[in-house]
KEGUPA-565394 format. One record per residue (C-alpha): x, y, z; chain. Coordinates in pm, 1 decimal. Layout:
BEGIN
<pt><u>X</u><v>Y</v><w>Z</w><unit>A</unit></pt>
...
//
This chain:
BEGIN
<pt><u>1456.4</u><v>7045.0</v><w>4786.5</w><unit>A</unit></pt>
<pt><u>1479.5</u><v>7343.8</v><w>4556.5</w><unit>A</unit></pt>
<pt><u>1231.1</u><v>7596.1</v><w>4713.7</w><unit>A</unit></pt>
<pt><u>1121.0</u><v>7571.0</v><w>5046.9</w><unit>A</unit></pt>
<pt><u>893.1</u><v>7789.4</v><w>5200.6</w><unit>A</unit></pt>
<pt><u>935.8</u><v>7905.5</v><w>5515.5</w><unit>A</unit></pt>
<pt><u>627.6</u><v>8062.7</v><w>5729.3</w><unit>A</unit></pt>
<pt><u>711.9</u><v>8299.1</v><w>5998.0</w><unit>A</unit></pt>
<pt><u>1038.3</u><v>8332.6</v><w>5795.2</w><unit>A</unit></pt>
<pt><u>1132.9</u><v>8690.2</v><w>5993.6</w><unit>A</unit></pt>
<pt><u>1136.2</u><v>8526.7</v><w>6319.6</w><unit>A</unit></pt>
<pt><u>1386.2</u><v>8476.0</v><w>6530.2</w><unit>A</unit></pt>
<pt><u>1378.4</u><v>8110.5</v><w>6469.1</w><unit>A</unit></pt>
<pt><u>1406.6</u><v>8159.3</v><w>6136.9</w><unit>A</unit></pt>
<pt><u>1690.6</u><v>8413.1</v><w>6140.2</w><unit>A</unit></pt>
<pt><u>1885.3</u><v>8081.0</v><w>6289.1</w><unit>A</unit></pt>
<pt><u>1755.7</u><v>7864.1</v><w>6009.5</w><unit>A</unit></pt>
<pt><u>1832.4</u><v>8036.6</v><w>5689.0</w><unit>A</unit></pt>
<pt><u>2180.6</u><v>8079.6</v><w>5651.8</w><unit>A</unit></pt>
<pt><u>2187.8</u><v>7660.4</v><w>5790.1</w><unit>A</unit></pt>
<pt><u>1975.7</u><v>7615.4</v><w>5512.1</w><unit>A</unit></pt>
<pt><u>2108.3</u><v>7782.0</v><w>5206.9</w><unit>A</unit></pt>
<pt><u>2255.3</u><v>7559.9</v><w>4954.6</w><unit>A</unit></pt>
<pt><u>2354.8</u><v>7597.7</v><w>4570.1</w><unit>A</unit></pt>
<pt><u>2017.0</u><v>7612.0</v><w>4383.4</w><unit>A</unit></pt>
<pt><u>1807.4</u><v>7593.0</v><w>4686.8</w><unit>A</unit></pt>
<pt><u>1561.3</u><v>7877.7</v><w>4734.8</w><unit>A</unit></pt>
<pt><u>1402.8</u><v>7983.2</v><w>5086.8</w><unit>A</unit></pt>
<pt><u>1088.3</u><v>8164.2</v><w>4981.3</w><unit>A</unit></pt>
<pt><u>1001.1</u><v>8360.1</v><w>5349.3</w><unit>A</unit></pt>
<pt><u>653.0</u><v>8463.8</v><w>5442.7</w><unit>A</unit></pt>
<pt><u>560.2</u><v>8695.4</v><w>5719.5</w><unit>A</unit></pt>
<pt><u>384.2</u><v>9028.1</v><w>5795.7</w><unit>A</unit></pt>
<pt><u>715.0</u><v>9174.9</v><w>5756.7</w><unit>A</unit></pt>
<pt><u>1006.5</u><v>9151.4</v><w>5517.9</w><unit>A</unit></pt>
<pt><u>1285.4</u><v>8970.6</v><w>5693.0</w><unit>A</unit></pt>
<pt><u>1580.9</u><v>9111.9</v><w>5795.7</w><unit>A</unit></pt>
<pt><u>1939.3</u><v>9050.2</v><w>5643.3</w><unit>A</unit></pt>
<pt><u>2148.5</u><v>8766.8</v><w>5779.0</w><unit>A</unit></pt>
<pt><u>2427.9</u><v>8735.2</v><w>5588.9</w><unit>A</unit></pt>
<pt><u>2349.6</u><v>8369.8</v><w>5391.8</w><unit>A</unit></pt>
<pt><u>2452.7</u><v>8350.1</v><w>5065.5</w><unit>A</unit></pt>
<pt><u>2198.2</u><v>8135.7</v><w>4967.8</w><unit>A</unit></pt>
<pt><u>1874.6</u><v>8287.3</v><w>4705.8</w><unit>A</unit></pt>
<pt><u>1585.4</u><v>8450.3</v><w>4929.5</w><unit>A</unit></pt>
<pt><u>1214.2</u><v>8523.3</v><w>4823.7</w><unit>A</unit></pt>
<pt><u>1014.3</u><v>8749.1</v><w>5056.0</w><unit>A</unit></pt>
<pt><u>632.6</u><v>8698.1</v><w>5047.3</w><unit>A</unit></pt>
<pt><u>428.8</u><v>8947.5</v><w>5259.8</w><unit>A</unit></pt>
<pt><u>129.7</u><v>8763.0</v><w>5427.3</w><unit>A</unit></pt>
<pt><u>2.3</u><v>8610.5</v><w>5747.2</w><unit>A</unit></pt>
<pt><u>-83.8</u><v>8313.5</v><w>5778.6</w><unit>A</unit></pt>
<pt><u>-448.6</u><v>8407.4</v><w>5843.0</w><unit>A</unit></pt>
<pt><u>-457.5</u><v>8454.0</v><w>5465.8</w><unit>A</unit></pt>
<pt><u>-555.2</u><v>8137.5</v><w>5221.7</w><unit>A</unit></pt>
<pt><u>-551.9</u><v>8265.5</v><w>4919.4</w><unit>A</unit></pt>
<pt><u>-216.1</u><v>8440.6</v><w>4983.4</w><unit>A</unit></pt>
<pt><u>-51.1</u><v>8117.7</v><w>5153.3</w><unit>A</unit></pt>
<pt><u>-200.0</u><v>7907.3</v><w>4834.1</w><unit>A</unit></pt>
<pt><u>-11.4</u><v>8166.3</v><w>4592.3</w><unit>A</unit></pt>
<pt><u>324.1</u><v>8159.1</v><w>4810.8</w><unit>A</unit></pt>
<pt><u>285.3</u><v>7777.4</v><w>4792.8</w><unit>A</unit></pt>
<pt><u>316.8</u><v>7730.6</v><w>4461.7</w><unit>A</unit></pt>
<pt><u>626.0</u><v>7597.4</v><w>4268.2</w><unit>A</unit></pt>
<pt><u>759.1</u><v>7502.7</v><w>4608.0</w><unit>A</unit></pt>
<pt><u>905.5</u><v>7151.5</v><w>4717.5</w><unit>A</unit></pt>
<pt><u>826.2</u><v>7144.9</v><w>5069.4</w><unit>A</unit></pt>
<pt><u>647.9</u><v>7401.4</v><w>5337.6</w><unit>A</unit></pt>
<pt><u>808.8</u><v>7449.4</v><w>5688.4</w><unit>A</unit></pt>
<pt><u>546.4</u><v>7587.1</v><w>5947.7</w><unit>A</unit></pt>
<pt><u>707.2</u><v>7836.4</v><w>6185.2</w><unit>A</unit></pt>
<pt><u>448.9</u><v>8101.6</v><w>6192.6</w><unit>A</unit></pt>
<pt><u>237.9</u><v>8182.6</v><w>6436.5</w><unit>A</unit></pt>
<pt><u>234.1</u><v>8241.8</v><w>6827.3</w><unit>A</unit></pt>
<pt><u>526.2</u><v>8127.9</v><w>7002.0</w><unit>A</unit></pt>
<pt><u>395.7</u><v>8189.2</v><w>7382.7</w><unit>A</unit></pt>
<pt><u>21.3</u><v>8181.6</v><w>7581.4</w><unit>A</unit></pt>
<pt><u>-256.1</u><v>8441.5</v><w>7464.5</w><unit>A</unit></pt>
<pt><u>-567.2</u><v>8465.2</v><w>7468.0</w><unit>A</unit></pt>
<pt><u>-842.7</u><v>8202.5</v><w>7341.1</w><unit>A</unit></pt>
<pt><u>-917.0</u><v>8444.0</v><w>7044.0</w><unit>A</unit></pt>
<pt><u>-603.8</u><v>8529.6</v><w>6919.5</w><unit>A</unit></pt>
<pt><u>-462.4</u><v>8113.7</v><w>7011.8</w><unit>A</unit></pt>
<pt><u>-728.8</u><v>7976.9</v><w>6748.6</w><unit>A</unit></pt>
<pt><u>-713.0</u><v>8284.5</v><w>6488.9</w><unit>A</unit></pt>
<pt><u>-341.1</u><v>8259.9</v><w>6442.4</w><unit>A</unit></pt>
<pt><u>-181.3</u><v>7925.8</v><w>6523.1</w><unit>A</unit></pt>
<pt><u>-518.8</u><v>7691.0</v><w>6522.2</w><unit>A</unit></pt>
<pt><u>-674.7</u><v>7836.3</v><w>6220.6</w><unit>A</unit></pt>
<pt><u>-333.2</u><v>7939.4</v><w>6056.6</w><unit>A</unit></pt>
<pt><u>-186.1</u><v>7593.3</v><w>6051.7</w><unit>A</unit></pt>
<pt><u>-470.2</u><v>7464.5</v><w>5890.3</w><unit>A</unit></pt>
<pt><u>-498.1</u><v>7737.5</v><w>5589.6</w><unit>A</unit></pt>
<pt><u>-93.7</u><v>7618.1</v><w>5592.1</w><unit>A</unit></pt>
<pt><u>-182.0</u><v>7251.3</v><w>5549.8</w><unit>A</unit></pt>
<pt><u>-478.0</u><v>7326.2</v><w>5311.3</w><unit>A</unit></pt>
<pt><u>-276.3</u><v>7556.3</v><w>5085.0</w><unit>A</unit></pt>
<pt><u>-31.1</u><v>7309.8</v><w>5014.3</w><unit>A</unit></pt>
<pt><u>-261.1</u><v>7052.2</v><w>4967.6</w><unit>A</unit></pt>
<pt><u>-421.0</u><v>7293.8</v><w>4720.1</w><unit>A</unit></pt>
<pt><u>-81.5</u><v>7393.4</v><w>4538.2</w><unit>A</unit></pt>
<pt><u>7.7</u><v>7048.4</v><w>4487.2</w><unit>A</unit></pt>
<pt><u>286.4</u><v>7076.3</v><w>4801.4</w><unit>A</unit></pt>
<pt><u>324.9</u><v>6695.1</v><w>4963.6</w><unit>A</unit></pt>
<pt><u>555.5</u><v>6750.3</v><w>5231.4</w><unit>A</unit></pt>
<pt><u>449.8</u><v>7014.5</v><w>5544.4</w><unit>A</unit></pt>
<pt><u>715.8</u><v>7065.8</v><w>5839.5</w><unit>A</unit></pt>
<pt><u>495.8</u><v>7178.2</v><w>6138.5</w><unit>A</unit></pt>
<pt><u>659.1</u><v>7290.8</v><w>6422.7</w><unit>A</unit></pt>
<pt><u>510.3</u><v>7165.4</v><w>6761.8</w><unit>A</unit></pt>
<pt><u>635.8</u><v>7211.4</v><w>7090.9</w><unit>A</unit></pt>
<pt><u>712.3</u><v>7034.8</v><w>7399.6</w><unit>A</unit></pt>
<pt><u>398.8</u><v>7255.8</v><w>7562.9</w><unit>A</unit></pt>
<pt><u>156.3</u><v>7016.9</v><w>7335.5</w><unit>A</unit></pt>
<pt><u>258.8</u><v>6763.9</v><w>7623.8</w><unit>A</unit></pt>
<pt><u>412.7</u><v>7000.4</v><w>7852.2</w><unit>A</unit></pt>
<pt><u>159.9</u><v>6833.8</v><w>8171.6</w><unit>A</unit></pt>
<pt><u>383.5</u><v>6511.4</v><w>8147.4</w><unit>A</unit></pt>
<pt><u>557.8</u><v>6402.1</v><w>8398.8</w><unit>A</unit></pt>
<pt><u>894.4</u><v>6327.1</v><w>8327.2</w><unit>A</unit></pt>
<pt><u>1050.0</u><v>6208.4</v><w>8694.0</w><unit>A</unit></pt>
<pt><u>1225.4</u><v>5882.1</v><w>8718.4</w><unit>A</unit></pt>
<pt><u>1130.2</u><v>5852.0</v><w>8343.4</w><unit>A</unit></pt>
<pt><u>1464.9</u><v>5712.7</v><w>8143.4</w><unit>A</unit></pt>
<pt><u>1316.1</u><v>5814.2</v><w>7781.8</w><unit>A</unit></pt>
<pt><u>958.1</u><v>5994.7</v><w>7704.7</w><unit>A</unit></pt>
<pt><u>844.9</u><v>5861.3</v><w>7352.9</w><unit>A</unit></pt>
<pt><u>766.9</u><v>6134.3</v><w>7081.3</w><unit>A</unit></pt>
<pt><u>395.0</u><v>6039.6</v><w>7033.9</w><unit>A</unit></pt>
<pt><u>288.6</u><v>6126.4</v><w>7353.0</w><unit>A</unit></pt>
<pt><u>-88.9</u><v>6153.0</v><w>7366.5</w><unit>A</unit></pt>
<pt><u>-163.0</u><v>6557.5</v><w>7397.6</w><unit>A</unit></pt>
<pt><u>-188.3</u><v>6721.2</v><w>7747.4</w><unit>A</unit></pt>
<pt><u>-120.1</u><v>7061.7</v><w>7711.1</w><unit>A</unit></pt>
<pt><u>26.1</u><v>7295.1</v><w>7982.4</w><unit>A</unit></pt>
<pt><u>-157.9</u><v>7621.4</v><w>7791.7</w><unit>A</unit></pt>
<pt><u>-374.5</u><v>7779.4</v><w>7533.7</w><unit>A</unit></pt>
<pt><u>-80.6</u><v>7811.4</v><w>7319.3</w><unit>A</unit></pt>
<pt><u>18.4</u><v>7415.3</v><w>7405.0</w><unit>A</unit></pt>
<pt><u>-309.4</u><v>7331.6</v><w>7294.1</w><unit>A</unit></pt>
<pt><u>-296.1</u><v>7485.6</v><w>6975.0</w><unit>A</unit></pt>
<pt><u>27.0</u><v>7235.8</v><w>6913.2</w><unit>A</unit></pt>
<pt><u>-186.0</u><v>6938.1</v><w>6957.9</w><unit>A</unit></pt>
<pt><u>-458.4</u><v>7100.1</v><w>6701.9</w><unit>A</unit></pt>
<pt><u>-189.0</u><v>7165.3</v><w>6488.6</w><unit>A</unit></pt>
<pt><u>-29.6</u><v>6791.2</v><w>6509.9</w><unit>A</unit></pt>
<pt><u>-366.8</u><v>6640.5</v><w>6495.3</w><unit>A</unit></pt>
<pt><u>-460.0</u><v>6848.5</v><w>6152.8</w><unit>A</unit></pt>
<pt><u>-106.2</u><v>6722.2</v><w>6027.9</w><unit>A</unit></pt>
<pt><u>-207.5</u><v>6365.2</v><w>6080.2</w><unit>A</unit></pt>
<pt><u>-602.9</u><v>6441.5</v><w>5923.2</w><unit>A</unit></pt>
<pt><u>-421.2</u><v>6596.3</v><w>5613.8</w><unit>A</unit></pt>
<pt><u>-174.8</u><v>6249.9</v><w>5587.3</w><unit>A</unit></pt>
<pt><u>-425.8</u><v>6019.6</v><w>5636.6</w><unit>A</unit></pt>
<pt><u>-685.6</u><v>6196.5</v><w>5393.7</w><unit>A</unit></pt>
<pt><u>-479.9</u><v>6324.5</v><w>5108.7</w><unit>A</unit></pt>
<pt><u>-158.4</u><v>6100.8</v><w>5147.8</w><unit>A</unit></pt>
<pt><u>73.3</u><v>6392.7</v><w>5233.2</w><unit>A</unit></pt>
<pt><u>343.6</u><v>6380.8</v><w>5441.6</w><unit>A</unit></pt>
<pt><u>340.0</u><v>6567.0</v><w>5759.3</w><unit>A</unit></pt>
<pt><u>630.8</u><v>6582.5</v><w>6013.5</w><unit>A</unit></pt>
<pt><u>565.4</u><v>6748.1</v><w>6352.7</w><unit>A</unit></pt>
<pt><u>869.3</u><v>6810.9</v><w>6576.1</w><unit>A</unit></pt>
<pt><u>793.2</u><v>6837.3</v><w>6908.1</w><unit>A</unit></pt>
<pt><u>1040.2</u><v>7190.8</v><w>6962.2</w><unit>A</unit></pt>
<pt><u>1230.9</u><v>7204.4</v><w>7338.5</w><unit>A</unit></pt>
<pt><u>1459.9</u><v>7582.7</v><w>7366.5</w><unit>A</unit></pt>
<pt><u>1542.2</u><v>7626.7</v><w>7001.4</w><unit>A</unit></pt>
<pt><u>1792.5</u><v>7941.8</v><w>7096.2</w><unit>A</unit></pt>
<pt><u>2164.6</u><v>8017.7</v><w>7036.2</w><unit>A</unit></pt>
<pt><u>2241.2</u><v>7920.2</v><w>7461.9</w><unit>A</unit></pt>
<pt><u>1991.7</u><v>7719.1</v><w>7639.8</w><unit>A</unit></pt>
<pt><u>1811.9</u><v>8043.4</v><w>7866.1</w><unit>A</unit></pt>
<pt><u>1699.9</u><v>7848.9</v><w>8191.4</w><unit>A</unit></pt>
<pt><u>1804.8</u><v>7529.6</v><w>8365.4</w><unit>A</unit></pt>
<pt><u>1511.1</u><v>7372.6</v><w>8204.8</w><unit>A</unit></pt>
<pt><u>1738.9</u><v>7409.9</v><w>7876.1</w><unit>A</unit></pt>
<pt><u>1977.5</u><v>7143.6</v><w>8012.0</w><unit>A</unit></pt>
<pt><u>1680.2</u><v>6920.4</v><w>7939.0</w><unit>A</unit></pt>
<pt><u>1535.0</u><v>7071.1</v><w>7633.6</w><unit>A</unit></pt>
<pt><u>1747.2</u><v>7295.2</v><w>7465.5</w><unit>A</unit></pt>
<pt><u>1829.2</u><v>7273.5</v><w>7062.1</w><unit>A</unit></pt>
<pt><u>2078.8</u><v>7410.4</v><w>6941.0</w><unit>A</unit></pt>
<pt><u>2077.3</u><v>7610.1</v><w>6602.5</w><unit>A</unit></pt>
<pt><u>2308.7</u><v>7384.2</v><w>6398.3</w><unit>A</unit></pt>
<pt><u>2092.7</u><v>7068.5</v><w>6564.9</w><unit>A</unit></pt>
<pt><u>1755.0</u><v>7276.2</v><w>6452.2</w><unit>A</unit></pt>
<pt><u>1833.2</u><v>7281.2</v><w>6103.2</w><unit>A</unit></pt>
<pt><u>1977.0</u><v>6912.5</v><w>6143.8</w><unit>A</unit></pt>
<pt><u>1642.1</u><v>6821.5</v><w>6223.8</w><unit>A</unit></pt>
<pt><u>1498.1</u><v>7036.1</v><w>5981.0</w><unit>A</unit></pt>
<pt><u>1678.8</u><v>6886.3</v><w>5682.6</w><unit>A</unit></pt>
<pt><u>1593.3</u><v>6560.8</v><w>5822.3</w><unit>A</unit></pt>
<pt><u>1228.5</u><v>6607.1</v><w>5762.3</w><unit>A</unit></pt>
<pt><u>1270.5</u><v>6754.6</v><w>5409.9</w><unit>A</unit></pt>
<pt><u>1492.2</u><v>6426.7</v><w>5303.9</w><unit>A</unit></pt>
<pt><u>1361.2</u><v>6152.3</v><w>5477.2</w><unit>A</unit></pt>
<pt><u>1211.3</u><v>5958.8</v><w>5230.3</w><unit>A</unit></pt>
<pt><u>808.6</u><v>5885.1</v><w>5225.0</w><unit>A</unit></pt>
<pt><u>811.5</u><v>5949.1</v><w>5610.2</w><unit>A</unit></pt>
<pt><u>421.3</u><v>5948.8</v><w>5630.3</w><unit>A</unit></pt>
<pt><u>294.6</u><v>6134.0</v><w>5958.4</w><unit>A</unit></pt>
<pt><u>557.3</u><v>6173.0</v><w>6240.1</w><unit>A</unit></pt>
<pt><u>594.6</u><v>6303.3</v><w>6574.7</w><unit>A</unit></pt>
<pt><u>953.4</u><v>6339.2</v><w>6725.1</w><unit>A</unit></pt>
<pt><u>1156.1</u><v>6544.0</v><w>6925.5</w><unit>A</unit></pt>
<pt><u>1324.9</u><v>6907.0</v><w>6864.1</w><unit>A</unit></pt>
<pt><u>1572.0</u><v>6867.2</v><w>7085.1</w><unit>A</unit></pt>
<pt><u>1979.9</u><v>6820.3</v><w>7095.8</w><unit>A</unit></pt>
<pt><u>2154.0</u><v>6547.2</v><w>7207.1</w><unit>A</unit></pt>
<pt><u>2168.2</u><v>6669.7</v><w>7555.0</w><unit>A</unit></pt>
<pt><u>2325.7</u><v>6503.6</v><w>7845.9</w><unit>A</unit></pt>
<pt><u>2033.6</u><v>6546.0</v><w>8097.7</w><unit>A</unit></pt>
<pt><u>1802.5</u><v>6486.0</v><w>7854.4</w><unit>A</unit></pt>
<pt><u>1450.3</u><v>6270.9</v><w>7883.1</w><unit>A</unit></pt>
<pt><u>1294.1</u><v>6270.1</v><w>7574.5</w><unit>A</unit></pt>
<pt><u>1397.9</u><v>6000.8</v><w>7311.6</w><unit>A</unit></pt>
<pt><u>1585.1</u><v>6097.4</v><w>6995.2</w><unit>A</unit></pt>
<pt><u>1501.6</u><v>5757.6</v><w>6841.3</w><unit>A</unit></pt>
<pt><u>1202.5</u><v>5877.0</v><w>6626.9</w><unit>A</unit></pt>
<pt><u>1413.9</u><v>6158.5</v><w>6489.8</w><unit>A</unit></pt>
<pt><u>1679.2</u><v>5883.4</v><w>6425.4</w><unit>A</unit></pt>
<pt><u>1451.4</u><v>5715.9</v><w>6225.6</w><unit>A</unit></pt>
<pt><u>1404.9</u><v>5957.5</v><w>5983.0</w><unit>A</unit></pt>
<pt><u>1809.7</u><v>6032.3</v><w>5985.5</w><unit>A</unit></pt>
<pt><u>1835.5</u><v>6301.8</v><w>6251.1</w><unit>A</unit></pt>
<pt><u>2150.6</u><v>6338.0</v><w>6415.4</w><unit>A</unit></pt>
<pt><u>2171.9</u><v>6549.9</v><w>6671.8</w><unit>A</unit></pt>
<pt><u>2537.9</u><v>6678.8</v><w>6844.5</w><unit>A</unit></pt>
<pt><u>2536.1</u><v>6934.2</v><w>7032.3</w><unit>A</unit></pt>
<pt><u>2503.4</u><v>6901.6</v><w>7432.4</w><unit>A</unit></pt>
<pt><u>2350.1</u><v>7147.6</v><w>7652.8</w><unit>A</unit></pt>
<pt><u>2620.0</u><v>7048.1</v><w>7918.0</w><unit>A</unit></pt>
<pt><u>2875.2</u><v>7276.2</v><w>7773.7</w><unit>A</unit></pt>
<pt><u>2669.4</u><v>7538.6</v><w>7942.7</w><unit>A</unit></pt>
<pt><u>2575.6</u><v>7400.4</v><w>8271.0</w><unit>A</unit></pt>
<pt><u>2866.9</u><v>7594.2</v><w>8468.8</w><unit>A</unit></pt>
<pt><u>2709.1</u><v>7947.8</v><w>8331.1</w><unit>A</unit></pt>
<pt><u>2382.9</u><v>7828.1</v><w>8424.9</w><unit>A</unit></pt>
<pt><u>2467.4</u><v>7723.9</v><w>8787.7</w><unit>A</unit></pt>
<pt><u>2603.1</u><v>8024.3</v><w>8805.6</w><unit>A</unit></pt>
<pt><u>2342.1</u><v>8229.8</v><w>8717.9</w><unit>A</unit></pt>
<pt><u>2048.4</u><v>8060.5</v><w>8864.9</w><unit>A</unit></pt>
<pt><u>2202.8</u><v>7794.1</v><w>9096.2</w><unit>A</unit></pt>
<pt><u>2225.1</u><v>7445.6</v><w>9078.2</w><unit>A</unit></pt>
<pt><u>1963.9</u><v>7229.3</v><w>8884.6</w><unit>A</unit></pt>
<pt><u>1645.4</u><v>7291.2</v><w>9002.3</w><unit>A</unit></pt>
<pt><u>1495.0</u><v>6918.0</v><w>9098.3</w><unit>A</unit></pt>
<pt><u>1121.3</u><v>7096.2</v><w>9077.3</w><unit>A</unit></pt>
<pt><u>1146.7</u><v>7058.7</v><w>8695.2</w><unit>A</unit></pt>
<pt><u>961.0</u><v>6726.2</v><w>8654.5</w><unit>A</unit></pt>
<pt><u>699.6</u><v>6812.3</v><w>8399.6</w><unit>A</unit></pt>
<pt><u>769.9</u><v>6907.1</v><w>8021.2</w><unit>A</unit></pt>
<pt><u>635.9</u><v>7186.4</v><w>8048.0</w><unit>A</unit></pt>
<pt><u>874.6</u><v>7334.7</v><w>8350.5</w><unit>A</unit></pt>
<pt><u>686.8</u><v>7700.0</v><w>8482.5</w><unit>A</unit></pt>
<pt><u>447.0</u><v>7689.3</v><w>8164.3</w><unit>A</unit></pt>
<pt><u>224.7</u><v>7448.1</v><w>8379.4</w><unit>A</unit></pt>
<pt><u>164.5</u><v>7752.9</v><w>8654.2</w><unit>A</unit></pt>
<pt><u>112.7</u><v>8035.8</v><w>8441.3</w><unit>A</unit></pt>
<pt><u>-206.0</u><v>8245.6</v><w>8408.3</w><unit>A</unit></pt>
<pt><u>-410.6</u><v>8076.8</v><w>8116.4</w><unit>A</unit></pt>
<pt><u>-493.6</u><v>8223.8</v><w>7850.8</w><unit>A</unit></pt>
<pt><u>-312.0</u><v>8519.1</v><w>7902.8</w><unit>A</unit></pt>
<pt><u>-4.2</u><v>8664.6</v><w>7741.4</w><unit>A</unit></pt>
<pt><u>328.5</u><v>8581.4</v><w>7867.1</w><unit>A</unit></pt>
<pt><u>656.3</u><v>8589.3</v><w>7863.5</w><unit>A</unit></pt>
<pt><u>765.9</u><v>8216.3</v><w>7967.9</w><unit>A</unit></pt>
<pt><u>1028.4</u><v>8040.4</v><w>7776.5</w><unit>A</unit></pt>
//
């Protein structure tokens, strides 16, 4: 892939993915409401000013580019309004800009909160294409999001990946990460996955390292040559430590997301 772009490509997620993505000849063309900061990559960078709100500016950023990967938006529970202006109605102008500028391959990141009502006790391995059941407004939004990635593949023949995103952080921030967490070198493991794997159609499949005490399968991500190797183990001793031992409560997805206020803003992880 020679130019990707990347939406929310200030965030923090993105500030992990960039410099893992930077290659000879590859160019990361970044869209957000801000210019990004510097992270010391010493790949090529474009910087495209725009929310995803706007069509006719995400059509214009789309074009020339190989492949479109969908981090923009809300990343926690708000309100109904501000849920389906920015990540409902945003991933769709995403998916119908490319589709416009001739881009066939979308990344759109999910989340385990698109499912995060599953229960996941005395379960061996939760699939990846788990039906939806969301633990929030912002959960929901994930399963609009997937199932507008599957309506653009089966329509228009483009191919849509949807990883289903645990903890992607530097340290897994909560107990639940022991479970969930991805690590940053894993992240854009799985990101490069999606933007090689060869006519991959629609796909759902786990964001998550190859964590000891984890649930969910890795096999779809296999499948399209994901190899995950980092374990949130390494990190269990600082977790005990700081929150005690492994809390046996934690046996839906979705952890404390589940019992938080809906539809309000919040601070969960």
């Amino acid at each position: 892939m020679r130019r990707i772009l990347i939406t929310g490509g200030s965030g923090k997620v993105a500030a992990l993915l960039r410099p893992r993505l930077a290659r000879p000849g590859r160019t990361l063309r970044l869209l957000d409401l801000r210019p990004p900061d510097p992270v010391g990559m010493p790949g090529d960078e474009e910087s495209v000013v725009a929310g995803v709100e706007d069509l006719d500016a995400l059509t214009v950023a789309c074009k020339d580019v190989d492949a479109v990967v969908h981090l923009g938006g809300l990343a926690k529970e708000n309100t109904a309004t501000e849920v389906l202006r920015v990540n409902v109605a945003g991933t769709l102008n995403v998916l119908e800009s490319a589709r416009l500028a001739g881009v066939r391959r979308v990344v759109l990141a999910s989340s385990n909160h698109a499912v995060g009502f599953e229960e996941v006790a005395g379960r061996a391995e939760v699939p990846a294409d788990l039906p939806g059941r969301p633990d929030t407004l912002y959960g929901w939004s994930k399963v609009a999001g997937e199932a507008a990635g599957r309506l653009y593949a089966d329509r228009f023949g483009m191919d849509v990946l949807c990883p289903r995103i645990g903890m992607w952080t530097t340290a897994p921030p909560s107990l639940r990460g022991l479970s969930m967490w991805l690590s940053p070198d894993d992240g854009a493991r799985l990101i490069e996955a999606c933007l090689s794997a060869p006519a991959p159609g629609f796909r759902l499949l786990w964001g998550i390292s190859r964590n000891t005490r984890r649930w969910a399968s890795l096999a779809e991500g296999e499948a399209i040559g994901y190899d995950p190797r980092d374990d949130a183990e390494a990190f269990l001793a600082d977790l005990v430590a700081r929150h005690g031992s492994p809390d046996p409560s934690l046996t839906r997805i979705g952890g404390a997301w589940c019992d938080i206020p809906l539809g309000q803003p919040s601070v969960q992880r």
